[in-house]
C-alpha angles and dihedrals in degrees: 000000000000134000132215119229139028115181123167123262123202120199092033114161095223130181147185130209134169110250131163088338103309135084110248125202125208139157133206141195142175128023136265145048101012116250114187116213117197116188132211128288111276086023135107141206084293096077091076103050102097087064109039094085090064096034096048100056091065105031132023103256125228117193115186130193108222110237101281098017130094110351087340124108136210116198092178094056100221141097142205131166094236090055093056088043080064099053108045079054092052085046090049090048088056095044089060090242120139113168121023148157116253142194126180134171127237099306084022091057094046080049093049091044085052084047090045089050105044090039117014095161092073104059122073091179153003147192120201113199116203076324115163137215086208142358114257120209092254087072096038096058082052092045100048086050113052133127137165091251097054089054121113118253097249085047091049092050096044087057089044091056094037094044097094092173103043146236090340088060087051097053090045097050089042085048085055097042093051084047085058083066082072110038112104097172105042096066108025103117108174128198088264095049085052098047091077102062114110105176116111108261145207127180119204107185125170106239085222097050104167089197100034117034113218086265093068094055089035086053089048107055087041090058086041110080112243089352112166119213127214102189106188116221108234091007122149133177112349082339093188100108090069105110086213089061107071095213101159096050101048094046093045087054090040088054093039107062121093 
C-alpha cells in the first residue's frame, strides 16, 4: 500500500546486489543489533528518512528497496508480498544476517508477516504498521481502481520521487498495484498462519484506515501470541508522520525491551 512521504537523503550508504533475478537496492547506517525497515507500496527507502537519525543511534539500519520499487528493479513486472518476502531472506542471507528486528509499513508489514510465518525463528521483533492478514473489499475496490491521477497529491508526489526510473516505473507499480485487487492467495493470512509467529510484535493502526478497518489489526493481535496493539486516534493510512503522534519513541521502547 502507499506510503506518505519521500524526501531526499544526502550521504546515504547505498548498495546494489543480484538477488532472485533482480537487482535489489538497500542502505544501511549505524551499528548494532540489525533492524530491517520496508517501506509502502509504491515507496522506497525514503520513506524511512525522517526516522534513521534516531534509529540508528541505537540498531544498525537496514533500508531496503522492494523489488520494483526505488533503485530496484523488477524484470518479471509483477509483485507479491511473498516474492519480496523472498528477497529481502535471500538479502539478509547474503548479508550474513540471521536473526533481526523488523518494521514495515503497510506492504512492508504483509512482507515481514510472510517473513514471521515461513521463518519465525529469524526474527526477535516487529513492528506492523496499518499491515493486513487479507485485503477487504474496501481495499480492493481502491485497489482495482487506481491511477495516477486519482492519487492523492502527496501520493503523486511520493511515486514521482521514488520513481527512480521514471514514469515507466509509475505505470508499472500502479499496474501492479491495480493486479493486488485480484489476488486471493498472496495476502490471506488465517488465526492459525499467524499462531506461529514467535517475534515480539506490535501492531500501530490508524483508527480511520481507508484501506483496513480497526477489526483486521484487533483480530491480529488477538491470532499473534502476546501481540500489543497501538491503535492511533484519527489515524489514517500509515498515520506515523504525524508530529502529534510520537512514532520513533514508542517503537524504540517496544524494540528495546528485553
Amino acid at each position: 500500500m502507499p506510503g506518505q512521504y519521500a524526501p531526499s537523503q544526502s550521504g546515504a550508504d547505498g548498495h546494489v546486489v543480484e538477488i532472485n533475478g533482480i537487482e535489489m537496492y538497500y542502505e544501511e547506517y549505524g551499528a548494532g543489533r540489525p533492524l530491517v525497515l520496508l517501506h509502502g507500496f509504491g515507496g522506497c527507502v525514503q520513506n524511512w528518512y525522517p526516522f534513521i537519525d534516531p534509529l540508528a543511534e541505537r540498531y544498525r539500519l537496514i533500508l531496503i528497496d522492494l523489488r520494483g520499487h526505488g533503485r530496484s528493479t523488477n524484470p518479471a513486472n509483477t509483485f507479491t508480498h511473498r516474492e519480496a518476502a523472498g528477497d529481502v531472506r535471500l538479502l539478509l542471507d547474503r548479508l550474513g544476517i540471521d536473526r533481526f528486528s523488523a518494521m514495515g509499513m503497510s506492504s512492508g508489514g504483509m512482507t515481514l508477516l510472510h517473513m514471521a510465518t515461513r521463518q519465525p525463528a529469524r526474527l526477535d521483533a516487529m513492528v506492523l504498521i496499518s499491515a493486513t492478514t487479507h485485503f477487504p473489499e474496501q481495499a480492493r475496490i481502491i485497489m482495482r481502481r487506481a491511477s495516477f491521477a486519482t492519487m492523492p497529491q502527496p501520493v503523486q508526489e511520493m511515486y514521482r520521487e521514488c520513481a527512480k526510473r521514471g514514469d515507466e516505473q509509475v505505470r508499472q507499480l500502479i499496474a501492479q498495484f491495480n493486479a493486488l485487487g485480484e489476488n486471493y492467495d498472496d495476502v490471506n493470512f488465517t488465526a492459525s498462519d499467524l499462531a506461529v509467529i514467535t517475534a515480539r510484535t506490535l501492531i500501530v493502526h490508524g483508527d480511520r484506515d481507508n484501506f483496513f478497518p480497526a477489526n483486521i489489526p484487533q483480530n491480529m493481535q488477538r491470532a499473534i501470541p502476546d501481540a500489543e496493539l497501538w491503535m492511533i486516534p484519527g489515524g489514517d493510512h500509515v498515520p506515523i508522520y504525524d508530529t502529534a503522534v510520537p512514532f520513533t519513541s514508542t517503537a524504540l521502547a517496544f524494540l528495546g525491551r528485553a
